[in-house]
N, C-alpha and C positions, 0 to 999 in steps of 0.2 A: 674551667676549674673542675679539675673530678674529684669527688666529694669520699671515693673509694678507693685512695690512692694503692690497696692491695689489690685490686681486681683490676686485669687488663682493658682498657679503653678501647670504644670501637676501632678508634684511628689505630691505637698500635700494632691492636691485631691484625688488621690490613697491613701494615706495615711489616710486619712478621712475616706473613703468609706471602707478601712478596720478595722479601727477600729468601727466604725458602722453597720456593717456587711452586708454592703450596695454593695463590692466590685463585683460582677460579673456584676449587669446591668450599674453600671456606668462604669467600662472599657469597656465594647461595646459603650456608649456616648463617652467617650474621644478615643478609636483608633475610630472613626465612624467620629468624627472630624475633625482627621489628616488625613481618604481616600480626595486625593483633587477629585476635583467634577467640574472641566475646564481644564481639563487635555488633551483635544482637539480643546481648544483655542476659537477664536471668529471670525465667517465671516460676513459678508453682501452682500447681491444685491437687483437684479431686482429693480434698481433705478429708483422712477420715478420725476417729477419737486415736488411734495408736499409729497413723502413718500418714505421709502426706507426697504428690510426684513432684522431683526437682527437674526442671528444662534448663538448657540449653544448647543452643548449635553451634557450633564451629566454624570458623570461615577462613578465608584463606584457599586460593585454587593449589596449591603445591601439599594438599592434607595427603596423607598417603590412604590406601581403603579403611584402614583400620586404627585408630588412635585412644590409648587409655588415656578414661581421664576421670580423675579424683574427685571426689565431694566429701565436703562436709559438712554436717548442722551441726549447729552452737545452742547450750542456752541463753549465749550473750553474744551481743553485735562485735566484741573485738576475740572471740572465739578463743577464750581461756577455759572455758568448758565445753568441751567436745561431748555432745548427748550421742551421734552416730557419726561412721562414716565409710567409705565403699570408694567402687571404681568401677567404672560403665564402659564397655567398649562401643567408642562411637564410628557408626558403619559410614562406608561410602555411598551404601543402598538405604539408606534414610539419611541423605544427605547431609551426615556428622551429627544431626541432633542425638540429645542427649534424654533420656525419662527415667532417671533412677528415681528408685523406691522407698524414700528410709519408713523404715519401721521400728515396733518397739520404743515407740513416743505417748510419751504420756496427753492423756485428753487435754483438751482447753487450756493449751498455751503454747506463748511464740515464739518462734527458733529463728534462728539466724542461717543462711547456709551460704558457698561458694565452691565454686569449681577451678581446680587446675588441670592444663594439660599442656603441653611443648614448650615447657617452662613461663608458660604465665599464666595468672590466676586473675579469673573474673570480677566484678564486682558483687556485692556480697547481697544478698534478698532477707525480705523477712518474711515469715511463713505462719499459718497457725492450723493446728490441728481442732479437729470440730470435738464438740465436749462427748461423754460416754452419753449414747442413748438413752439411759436412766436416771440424766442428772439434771437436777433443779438449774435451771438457764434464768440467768435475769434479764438478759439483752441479747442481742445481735443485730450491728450495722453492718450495713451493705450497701451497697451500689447495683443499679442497674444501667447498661449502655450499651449500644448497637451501633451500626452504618455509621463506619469512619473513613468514609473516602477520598485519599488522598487529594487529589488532584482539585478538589473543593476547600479545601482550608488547611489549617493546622490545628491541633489538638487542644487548646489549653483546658479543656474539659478533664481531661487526661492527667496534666499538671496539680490542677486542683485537685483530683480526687486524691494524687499519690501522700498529698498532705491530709488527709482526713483519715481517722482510726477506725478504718473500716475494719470489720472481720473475714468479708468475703468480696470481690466482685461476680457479677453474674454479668457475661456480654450474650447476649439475644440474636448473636446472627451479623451479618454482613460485614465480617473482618478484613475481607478485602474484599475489590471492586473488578471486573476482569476486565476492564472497558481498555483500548487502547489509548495512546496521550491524547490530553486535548488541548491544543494551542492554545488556546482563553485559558487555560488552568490557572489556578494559583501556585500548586505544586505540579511537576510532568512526571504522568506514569512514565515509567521507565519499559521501552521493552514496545509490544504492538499485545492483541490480545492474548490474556492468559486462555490457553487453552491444551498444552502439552503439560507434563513434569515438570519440566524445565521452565515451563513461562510461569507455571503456578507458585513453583517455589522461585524465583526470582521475585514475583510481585511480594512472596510475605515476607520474605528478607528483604525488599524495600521497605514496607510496612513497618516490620519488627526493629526499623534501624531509628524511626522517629523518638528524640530522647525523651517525651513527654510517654509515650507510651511504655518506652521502656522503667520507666519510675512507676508506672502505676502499674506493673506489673512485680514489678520488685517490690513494693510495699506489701501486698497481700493475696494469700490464694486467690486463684479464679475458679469458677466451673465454667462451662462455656457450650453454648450450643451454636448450629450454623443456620443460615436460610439458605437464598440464593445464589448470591455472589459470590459467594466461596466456590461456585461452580461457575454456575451460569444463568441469567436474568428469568427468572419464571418458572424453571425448570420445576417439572414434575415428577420422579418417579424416573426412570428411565428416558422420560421423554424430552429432549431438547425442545428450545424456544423456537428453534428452527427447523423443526423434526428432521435433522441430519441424522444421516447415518452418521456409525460409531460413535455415537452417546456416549453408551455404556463405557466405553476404553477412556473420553473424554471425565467421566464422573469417577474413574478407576484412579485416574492421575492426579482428580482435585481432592479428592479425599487423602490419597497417601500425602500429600503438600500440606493440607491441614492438619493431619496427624502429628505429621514432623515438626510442625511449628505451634502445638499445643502442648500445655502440660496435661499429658493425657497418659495414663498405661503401658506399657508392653501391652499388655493386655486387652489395650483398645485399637493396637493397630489392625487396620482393614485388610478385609480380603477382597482383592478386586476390587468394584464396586459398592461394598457392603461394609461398615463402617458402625457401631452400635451405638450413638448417644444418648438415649433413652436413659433414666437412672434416678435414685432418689438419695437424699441425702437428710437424715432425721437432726436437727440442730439441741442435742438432747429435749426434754419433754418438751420446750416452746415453740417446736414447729418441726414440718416436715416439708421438705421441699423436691419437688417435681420437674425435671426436663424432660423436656417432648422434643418430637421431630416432625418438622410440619413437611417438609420436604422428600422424603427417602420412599414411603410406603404412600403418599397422596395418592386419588384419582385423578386424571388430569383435569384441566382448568373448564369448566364449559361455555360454549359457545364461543369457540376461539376467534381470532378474526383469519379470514378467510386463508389455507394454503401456509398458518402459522398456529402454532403452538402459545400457553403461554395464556398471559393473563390479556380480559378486555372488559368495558364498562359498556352494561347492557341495559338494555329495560326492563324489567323485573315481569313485563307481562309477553315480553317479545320469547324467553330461555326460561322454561319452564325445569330443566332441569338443574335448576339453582336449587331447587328444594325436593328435588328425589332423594328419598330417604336411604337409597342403594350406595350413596356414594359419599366416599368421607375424607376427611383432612389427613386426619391420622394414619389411615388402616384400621382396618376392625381389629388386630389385634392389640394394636397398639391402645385403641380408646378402651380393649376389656382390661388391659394394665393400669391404666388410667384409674379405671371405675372400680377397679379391685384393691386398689391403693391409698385412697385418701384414709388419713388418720384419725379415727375419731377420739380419743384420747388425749389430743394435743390443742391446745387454745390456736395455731394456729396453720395453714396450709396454703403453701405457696408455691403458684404455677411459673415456672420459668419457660417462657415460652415466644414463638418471633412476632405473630404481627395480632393489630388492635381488632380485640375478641369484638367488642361491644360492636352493633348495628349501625354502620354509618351509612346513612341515607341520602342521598341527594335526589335532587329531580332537573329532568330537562327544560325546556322551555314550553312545553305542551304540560307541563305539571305529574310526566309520567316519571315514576321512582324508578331511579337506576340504582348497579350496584356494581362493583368491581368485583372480578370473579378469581383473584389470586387470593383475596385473605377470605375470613372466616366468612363476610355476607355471602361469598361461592360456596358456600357449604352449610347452607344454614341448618340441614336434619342433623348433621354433624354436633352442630354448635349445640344444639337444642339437647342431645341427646346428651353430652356432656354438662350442661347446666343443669337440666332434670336430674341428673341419678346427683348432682351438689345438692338441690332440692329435698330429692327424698332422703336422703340420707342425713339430712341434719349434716350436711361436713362442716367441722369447727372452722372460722376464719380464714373462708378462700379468699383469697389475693391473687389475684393471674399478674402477672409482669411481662410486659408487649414490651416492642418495639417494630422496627421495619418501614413504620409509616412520614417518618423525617418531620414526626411531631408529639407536642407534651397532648396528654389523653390524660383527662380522668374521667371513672364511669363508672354505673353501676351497670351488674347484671342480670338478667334476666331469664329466666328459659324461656317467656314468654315476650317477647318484647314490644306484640302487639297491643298488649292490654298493659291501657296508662296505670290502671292502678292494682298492674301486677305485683309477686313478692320480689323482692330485692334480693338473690342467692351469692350475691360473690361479688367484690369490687375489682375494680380496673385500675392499673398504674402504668399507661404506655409512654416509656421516655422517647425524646426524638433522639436526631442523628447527635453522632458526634460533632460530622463535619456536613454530613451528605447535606444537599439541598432541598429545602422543602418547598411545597407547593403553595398556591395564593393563600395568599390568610382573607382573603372575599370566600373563598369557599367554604372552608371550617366554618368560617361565622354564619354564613348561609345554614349550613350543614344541622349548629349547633341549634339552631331552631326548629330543626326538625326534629332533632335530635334531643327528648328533654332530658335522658337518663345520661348525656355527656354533661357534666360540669364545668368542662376545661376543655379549650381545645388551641392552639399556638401552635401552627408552622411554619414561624420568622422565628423561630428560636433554635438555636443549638444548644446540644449539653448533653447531660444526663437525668438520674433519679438517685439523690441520697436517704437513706432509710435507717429512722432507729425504732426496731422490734423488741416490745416489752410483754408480761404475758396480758397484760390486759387492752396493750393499745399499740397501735404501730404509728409514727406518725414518719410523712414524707416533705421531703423538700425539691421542687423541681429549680436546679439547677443551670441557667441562661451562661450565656459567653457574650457579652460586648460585644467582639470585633470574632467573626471566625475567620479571617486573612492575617491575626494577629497570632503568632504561639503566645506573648505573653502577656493577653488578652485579659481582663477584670473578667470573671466567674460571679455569676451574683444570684439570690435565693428568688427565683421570679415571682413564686407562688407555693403557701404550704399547707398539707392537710392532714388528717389523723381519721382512722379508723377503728372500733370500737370491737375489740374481740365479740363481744356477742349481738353485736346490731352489723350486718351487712351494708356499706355504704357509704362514701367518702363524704366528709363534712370539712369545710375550712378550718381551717389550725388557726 
């Protein structure tokens, strides 16, 4: 029955076109219709008080190089008020994605937006601009979550959060995984490894097709930073894990791929190899918030293992250059932005950043302490140097926000972490993976005894971190998944805690 009895049906028009003998270019028009063309949904970020970037990509192999395509934001979800709206030409050299701009939005409230182009129009996102810098903030929820790798589960982490009235999420790194398929998998990468253009952006257009993800990206801005996988396992700086030649062309490709599939700028597209995420974001007066790049400016990893790049777990008395003060996480320049940054005016300051700051120590069987040399314990003058100037400076209500480690972390910090009854400068909140696999939960627990400034520590767990910031307390909820082989998996509150704007230090909720 067709419901449009004024508008030609697909069958008659085929019908037409063949008895006109019109039929071969107009079924390329009618199936060229039916390719959908938002088949990896709709994001937003980089919110600021008067503007915020609308995503999406285009799909479909029959796009021509060039395709306009409309946006509009709403103040209401069935877009009877039109606040703005524009038209983005989407290239074939950033493969169809889309990053318009709107501006001219009022602070601290939520818009509606969607996109059309070759007659059909996307599903519709909701968006929210961050408040005026100046203005009295009662709240802000958030989410924090990292390492979703396919081929390890399904998302319902993703599902749950898209129902929760967050304001922002913050993902920490490892949006996609470069590994090739792995027969055991739950889900199969698609493809052998990402390591072209072409494989990069195939993997995040596998990724970005997951309908769990696409909901929780359509509920609320993201900011977003990267770690490794987004390139390659360890990587440092120019340096591969396998110190191959053409790195550099290799980091050139994953960067423009991630580009193309974040809600990120014009603005922030790379050049070559070089890619800017650094950035701050002030949530008017109740916080100011911090992205780093632990990846892009690092020194490589030390004491690698032999003829490889990359990270490895040492003896702490074996690699003495763990604790040379010469060499850092960051980049020197990037730790002076850092140290030049924090807000003292604001109750509170939150590090957005990839892997768990806090001291994890373990020891071998001779009682000698090791240390993995990819995250902050390979950088400890680094670490040290960024918690002291938190120190001296009195910084209002640090909060670092990890991930990377494929486990929930709570911690407190330290610039000292030798002395038991050093000061406390800064708490910890490291979520685990989404999906990725974590390590023995014998170990953590081992770990956590050595360890007395960790509170928490769970690597059987998947999820996230849900967060409500007030100006005088933040309290958190770490978020578990039942089943991660399940998408629609129970989500449930594993463990929850609060933090006290002016005492450093996470206490049970």
């Amino acid at each position: 029955m067709d419901l449009w009895p004024d508008r030609p049906s697909r069958r008659s028009l085929l019908a037409a076109a063949l008895a006109a003998g019109a039929f071969p270019a107009l079924l390329r028009h009618v199936l060229a219709a039916e390719v959908p063309r938002f088949d990896l949904g709709v994001a937003s970020g980089t919110p600021r008080p008067d503007s915020v970037v609308l995503w999406t990509r285009l799909t479909g192999d029959d796009l021509p190089d060039e395709v306009p395509v409309r946006w509009e934001l709403a103040h209401d979800e069935r877009f009877t008020r039109l606040a703005s709206r524009g038209s983005f030409i989407a290239q074939a050299s950033s493969a169809h994605s889309v990053h318009a701009e709107a501006a001219g939005l009022e602070p601290a409230r939520s818009y509606w937006y969607r996109f059309t182009a070759l007659g059909q129009q996307s599903a519709a996102g909701r968006t929210r601009t961050a408040p005026a810098p100046d203005a009295a903030v009662d709240s802000l929820r958030f989410a924090i979550a990292s390492c979703q790798r396919w081929d390890h589960g399904h998302w319902a982490a993703w599902r749950h959060l898209a129902t929760e009235p967050l304001d922002l999420v913050l993902f920490l790194g490892d949006y996609i995984y470069e590994y090739p398929l792995l027969p055991s998998a739950v889900r199969l990468h698609r493809g052998g490894w990402a390591r072209t253009l072409d494989g990069y952006r195939d993997r995040h257009a596998q990724y970005k097709s997951d309908p769990a993800l696409q909901a929780a990206h359509a509920a609320c801005p993201w900011l977003v930073v990267w770690d490794d996988h987004e390139v390659e396992n360890d990587y440092a700086g120019l340096q591969g894990e396998r110190l191959q030649d053409g790195f550099e062309a290799q980091r050139a490709a994953a960067y423009q791929a991630w580009w193309e599939h974040m809600p990120m700028p014009m603005s922030a597209r790379p050049r070559g190899p070089d890619l800017r995420i650094v950035g701050r974001l002030d949530w008017g007066r109740l916080a100011r918030l911090h992205l780093i790049d632990h990846r892009q400016y690092r020194d490589p990893q030390a004491c690698p293992r032999p003829g490889r790049g990359g990270s490895n777990t040492v003896r702490l008395k074996d690699c003495p250059a763990l604790d040379d003060p010469r060499r850092s996480l960051l980049g020197w320049e990037q730790e002076r932005w850092l140290a030049e940054g924090w807000s003292l005016d604001r109750p509170w300051n939150l590090l957005a950043q990839q892997t768990l700051m806090a001291r994890f120590e373990t020891q071998d069987r001779q009682g000698d302490s090791l240390r993995w040399t990819d995250g902050w314990d390979g950088y400890a003058a680094s670490r040290q140097r960024l918690l002291q100037t938190v120190a001296d400076r009195r910084v209002p209500g640090p909060v670092v926000l990890s991930g990377d480690v494929h486990a929930h972390y709570v911690a407190d910090l330290k610039a000292d972490f030798d002395d038991a009854r050093g000061e406390v400068v800064a708490t910890e909140f490291c979520g685990t993976s989404i999906s990725s696999r974590g390590g023995a939960q014998s170990r953590v627990d081992a770990a956590l005894a050595l360890n007395p400034h960790l509170h928490y520590g769970r690597s059987d767990q998947r999820g996230a971190v849900s967060f409500t910031l007030a100006p005088q307390q933040l309290q958190a909820r770490l978020l578990t998944v039942d089943d991660p082989t399940d998408a629609a998996s129970t989500v449930r509150v594993a463990a929850g805690f609060r933090v006290d704007a002016r005492r450093p230090g996470a206490q049970r909720a």
